[in-house]
N, C-alpha and C positions, 0 to 999 in steps of 0.2 A: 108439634108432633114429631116434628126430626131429632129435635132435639130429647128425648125421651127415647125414643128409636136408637141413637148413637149412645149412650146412659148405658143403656142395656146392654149392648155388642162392647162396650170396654167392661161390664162387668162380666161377662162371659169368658172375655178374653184374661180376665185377669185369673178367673176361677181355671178356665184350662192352663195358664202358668203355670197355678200353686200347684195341680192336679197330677202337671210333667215334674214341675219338680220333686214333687213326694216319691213320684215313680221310679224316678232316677236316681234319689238318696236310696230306693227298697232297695232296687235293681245293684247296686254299688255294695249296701251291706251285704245282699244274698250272695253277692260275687266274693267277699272277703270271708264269707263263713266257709264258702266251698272251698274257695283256695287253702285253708285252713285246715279244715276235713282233709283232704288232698293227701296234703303235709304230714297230717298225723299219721295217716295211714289208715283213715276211718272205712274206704270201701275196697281196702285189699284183703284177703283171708287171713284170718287171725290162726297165728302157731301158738298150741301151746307152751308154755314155757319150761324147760327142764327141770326135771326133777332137781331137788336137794340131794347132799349124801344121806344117804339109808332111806330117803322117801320111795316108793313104787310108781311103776306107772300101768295100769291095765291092757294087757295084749291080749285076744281073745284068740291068738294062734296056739293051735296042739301043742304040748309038750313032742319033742325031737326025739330023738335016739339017743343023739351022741351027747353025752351030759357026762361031767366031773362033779365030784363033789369037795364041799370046802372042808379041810382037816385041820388040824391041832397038831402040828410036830412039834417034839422036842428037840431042841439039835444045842451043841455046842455052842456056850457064848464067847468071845475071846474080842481083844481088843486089841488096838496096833501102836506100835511104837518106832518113832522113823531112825533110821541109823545110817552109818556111812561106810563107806569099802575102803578098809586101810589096809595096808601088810604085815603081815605076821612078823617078817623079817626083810627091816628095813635099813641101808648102810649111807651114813654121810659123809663124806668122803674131803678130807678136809686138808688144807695143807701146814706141812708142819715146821716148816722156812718161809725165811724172807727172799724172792724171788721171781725173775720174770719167767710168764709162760712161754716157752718155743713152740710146742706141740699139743692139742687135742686130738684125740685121736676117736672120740667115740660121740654120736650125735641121742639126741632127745628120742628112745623109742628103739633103741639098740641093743639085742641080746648081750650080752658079755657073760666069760668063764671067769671061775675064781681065777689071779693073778693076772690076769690079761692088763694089758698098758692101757689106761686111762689117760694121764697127762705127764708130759713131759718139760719138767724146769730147767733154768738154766744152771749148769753145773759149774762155769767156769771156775768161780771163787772156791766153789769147795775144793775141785780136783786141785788147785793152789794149796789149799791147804790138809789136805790127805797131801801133796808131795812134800810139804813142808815137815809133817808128822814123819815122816817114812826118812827122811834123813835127819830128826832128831832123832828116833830109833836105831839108824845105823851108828850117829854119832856115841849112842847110851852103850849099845854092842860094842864099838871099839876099844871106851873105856871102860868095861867093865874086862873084857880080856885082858886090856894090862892090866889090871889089877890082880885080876888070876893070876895073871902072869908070877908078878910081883909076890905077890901072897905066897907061892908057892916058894917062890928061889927064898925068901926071908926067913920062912919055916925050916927048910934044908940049912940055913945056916945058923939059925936058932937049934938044932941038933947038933950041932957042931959047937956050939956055944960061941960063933963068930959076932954072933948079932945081940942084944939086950933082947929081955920079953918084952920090955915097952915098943922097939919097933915090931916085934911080930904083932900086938896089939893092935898098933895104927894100920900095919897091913891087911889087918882083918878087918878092920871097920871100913878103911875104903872099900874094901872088894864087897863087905854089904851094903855099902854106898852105892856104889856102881851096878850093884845087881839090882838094886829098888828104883833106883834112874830109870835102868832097862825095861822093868817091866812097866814102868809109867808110860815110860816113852813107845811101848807097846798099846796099853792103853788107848794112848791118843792117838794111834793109827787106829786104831780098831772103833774111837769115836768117828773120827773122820771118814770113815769107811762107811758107818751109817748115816752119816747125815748126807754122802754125796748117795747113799739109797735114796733118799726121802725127794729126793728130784723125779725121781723115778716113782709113778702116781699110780700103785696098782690095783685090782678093783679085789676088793675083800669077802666079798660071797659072790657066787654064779646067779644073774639074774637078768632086769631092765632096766636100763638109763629110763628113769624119771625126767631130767636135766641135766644139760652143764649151766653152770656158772659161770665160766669164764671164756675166754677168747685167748686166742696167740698174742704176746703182744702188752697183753695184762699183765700187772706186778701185783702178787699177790702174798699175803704176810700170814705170821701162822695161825690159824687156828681158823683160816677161810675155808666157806665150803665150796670145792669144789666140783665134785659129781655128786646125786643123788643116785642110788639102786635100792629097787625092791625085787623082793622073789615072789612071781606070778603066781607059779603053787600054791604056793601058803596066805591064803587072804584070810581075813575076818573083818566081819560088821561090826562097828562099835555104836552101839543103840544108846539112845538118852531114855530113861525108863522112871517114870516118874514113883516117887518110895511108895504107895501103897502098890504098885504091882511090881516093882522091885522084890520086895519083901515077898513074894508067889513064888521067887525065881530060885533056883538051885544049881549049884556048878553040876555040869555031868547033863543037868535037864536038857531034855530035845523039846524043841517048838517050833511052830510051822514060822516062814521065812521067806520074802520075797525081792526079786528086782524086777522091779516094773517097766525098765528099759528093754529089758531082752524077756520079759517075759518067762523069769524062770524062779521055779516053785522049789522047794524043798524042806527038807529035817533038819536044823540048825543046830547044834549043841553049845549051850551056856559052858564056855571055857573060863570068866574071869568077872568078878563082878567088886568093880571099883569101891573098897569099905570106905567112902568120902563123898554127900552128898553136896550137889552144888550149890551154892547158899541162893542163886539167884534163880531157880527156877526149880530149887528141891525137889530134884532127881538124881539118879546115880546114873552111870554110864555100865556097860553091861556089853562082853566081848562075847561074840559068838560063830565057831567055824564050824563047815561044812562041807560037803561036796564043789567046789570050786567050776564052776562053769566057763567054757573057752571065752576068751572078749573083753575078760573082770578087768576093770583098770580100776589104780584107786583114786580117791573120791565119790566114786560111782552112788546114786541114792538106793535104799536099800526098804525094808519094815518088818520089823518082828510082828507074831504074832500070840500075844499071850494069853491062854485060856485061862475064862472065867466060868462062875456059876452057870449050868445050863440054863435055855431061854424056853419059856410055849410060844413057837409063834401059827398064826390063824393064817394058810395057806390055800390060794385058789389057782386051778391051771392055768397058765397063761395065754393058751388059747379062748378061752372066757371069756378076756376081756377087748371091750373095745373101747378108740381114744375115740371120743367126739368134741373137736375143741379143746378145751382146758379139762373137758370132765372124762372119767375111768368111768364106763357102764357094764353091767352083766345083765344077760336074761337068768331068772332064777325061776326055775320048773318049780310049779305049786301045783300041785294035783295035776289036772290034765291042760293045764293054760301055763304062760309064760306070765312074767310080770320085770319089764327092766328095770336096773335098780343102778342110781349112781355109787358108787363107793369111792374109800380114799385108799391108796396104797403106799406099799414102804420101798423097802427093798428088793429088789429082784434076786432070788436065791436059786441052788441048783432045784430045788423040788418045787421051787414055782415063784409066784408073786405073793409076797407079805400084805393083808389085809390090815389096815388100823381102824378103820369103821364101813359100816355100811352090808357086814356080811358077818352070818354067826356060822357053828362047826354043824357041820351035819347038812347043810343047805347045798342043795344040787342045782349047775349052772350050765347052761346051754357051749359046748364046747363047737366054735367054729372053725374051717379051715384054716382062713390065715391066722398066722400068731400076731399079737400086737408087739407094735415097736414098740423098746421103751431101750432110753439107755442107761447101758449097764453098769449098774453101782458097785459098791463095795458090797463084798458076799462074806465079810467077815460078819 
């Protein structure tokens, strides 16, 4: 009997094992499905998800007041072309002897007058030689007076018939000997006199030291440059303009023109358009001057602007639009409800924000107070 009794209580017991166990595998899966759900986000509120471009989405708010509508402007197309700030009139300034430097006298970013001292060489050897010159000149004068001399008294006795015509002959030919001496030996004073100039470094237009080249102390041989000048007045852009919009261009022509450094706009006149295109990037170069703004140095970066075919572009105020994220939205008034609508945009122009999809002409858009950021492009 006990033993039938004890039979039973371990089959019982084994059934409540299996029983805990089964309940513990549910209890374990139920807990890994919830964790799961959790995760996903299965019991937080679901957000719709944003519209596509040009899809709508349903607002059951009135139409507003203040609404723009979307328009079709025509406006000028024109395209750019980048150029550089050179000078019109520019001086190299270069030396024309062999010779050390003593003196500079002018620095990098220095007004200068036409003739003003630039640099000064060393003169010793020439002043040697301008005094060397200067007393073969006196020597060529001395003997060219006797000669006169002579020429004269042999002619006075050739009248007299004291002397042969063969010596008046010879007396004439020295005294043309002596007078071509003379003026040689004039001559080479008067070389000498310019070459100990060329020590002397003067500046040849009124302008700016771009640079010096050299230093005190330097030997420098001919045909080195020494100073750079340019004249600030007179600037011009030299534009790379590729040959189909070269070919647009006309001497005389005005076109819009800008330096993006200082911010300054104007009329630019085609002065010069290089008949030579460059083989390696088949454009011409193309000169064009202007109104000269205070500040211009050259180098400076520059862009033309050269008009093309007019353009239609599909234009919405920019108070319309709003950034949400990466996406451009409008409310777009439909009868007496709203409907937002993502779009895609271009340009930021003066008459507004350039549409590329998402919005047709005629379509009236909920105009808000603030204006949307966007940063600002090119409005060519």
């Amino acid at each position: 009997m006990a033993t039938v009794t004890e039979r039973r209580t371990g089959a019982i017991g084994r059934l409540v094992r299996v029983l805990l166990g089964i309940g513990l595998a549910v209890a374990f899966t139920a807990g890994i499905v919830g964790l799961m759900m959790v995760l996903s986000g299965a019991f937080e509120r679901k957000v719709a998800p944003s519209p596509a471009a040009g899809s709508v989405e349903k607002d059951a708010t009135p139409a507003p007041k203040k609404v723009g509508v979307v328009r079709l402007v025509r406006r000028p197309r024109r395209e750019s072309a980048v150029g550089t700030i050179r000078p019109v009139h520019e001086a190299i300034v270069a030396s024309k002897i062999l010779a050390r430097v003593e003196e500079v006298r002018v620095r990098a970013g220095q007004a200068v007058k036409r003739g003003e001292v630039l640099v000064l060489l060393d003169k010793a050897d020439l002043r040697a030689r301008m005094d060397q010159a200067q007393s073969a000149e006196a020597a060529a004068r001395a003997k060219y007076d006797q000669a006169e001399i002579d020429q004269g008294r042999i002619a006075r006795l050739r009248a007299r018939e004291a002397v042969t015509q063969s010596e008046l002959d010879q007396s004439n030919t020295a005294l043309r000997t002596a007078k071509a001496e003379l003026e040689r030996a004039r001559q080479a004073v008067e070389e000498a006199r310019v070459m100990e100039a060329y020590a002397t470094v003067l500046a040849p237009i009124s302008g700016r030291v771009i640079d010096k080249k050299v230093n005190p102390g330097d030997t420098v041989s001919p045909g080195q440059v020494l100073v750079t000048i340019y004249d600030p007045t007179h600037m011009q852009m030299i534009a790379t303009v590729r040959e189909s919009l070269a070919l647009r261009l006309k001497i005389g022509q005005e076109v819009p023109s800008r330096l993006d450094s200082l911010g300054y706009e104007c009329q630019a006149t085609v002065s010069e358009i290089v008949p030579e295109a460059q083989a390696e990037s088949r454009s011409f170069q193309v000169k064009l001057t202007g109104p000269c703004p205070p500040n211009v140095y050259s180098g400076m970066f520059g862009r033309v602007f050269i008009p093309l075919e007019d353009e239609d572009v599909l234009i919405v105020p920019a108070a319309a639009v709003r950034r949400v994220g990466q996406l451009d939205e409008v409310d777009v008034v439909e009868g007496n409800h709203v409907q937002r609508r993502a779009v895609q945009l271009g340009r930021e122009l003066d008459e507004g924000l350039e549409v590329l999809s998402g919005l047709a002409e005629g379509e009236k858009v909920v105009l808000h107070n603030g204006v949307r950021e966007r940063a600002k492009g090119d409005r060519s």
